[in-house]
N, C-alpha and C positions, 0 to 999 in steps of 0.2 A: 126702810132700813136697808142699804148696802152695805153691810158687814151682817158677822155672824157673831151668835157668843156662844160659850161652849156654858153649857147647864149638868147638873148632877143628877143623878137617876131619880131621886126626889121628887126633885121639883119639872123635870122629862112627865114622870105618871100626874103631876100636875095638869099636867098642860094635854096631854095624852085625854085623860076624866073628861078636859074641857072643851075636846074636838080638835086637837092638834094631829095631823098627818105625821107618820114618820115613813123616814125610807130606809131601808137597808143596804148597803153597796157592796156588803160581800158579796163573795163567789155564789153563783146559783145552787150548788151543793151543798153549801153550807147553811145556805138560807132554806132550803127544803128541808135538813138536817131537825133543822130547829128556830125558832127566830121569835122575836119580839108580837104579840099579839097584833092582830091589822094593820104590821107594817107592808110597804111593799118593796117589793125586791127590784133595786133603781140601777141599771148597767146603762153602757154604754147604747147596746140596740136597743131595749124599750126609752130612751130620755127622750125622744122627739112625742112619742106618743104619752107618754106620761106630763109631760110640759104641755101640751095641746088641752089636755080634760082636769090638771092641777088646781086644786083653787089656791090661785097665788096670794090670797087675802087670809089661808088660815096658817095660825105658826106652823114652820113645817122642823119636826128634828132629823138628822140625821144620824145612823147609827153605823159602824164599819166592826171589825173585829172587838179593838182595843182602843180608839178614841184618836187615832192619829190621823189615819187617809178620812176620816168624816170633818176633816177642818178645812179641807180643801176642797171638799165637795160642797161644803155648807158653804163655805168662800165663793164657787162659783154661781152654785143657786140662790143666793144673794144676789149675784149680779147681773142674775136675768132675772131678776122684776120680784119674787117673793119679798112680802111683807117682813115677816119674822121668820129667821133663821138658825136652829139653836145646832150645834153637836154636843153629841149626848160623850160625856167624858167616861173613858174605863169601857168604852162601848159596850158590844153583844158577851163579851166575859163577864164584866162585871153586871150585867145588868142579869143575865142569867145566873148568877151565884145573888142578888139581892131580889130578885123578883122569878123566882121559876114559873110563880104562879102565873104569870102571865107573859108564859111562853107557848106557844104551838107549831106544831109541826107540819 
């Protein structure tokens, strides 16, 4: 798969359940703040090292604020070698007002 599709929170803790990676691309402040359970936190300085130990064979989501810069991100980590590449839609807003439970800090 070299594209991405954008997936609903839904079916995101779908795939999440069944060993899907996610990454986060906000600010580091914001993702210390608060953030999506065992995602991780994906900038510009850790991607070299995060792409080296990545399993590019498992779906990976992306997550940003609001669902818009995680289309671009997913766009590009499609196009270095990942498998399956979802952005999570309504991003870290919406998925914190429908899943608190499975947010940590």
């Amino acid at each position: 798969m070299s594209e991405y599709r954008c997936i609903n929170i839904d079916q995101a803790c779908e795939l999440i359940d069944q060993g899907a990676q996610i990454v986060d691309i906000r600010d580091e402040g914001s993702y210390k703040e608060l953030h999506i359970s065992q995602s991780y936190n994906l900038n510009n300085h850790n991607m070299p090292e995060y792409m080296a130990e990545a399993d590019m064979d498992a779906p990976l989501i992306v997550c940003c604020y609001h669902g818009i810069s995680s289309q671009s991100a997913a766009a590009y980590l499609a196009h270095q070698g990942f498998d399956e590449v979802y952005s999570l839609d309504g991003g870290f807003e919406a998925w914190r007002a429908q899943c608190p439970d499975r947010c940590e800090r």
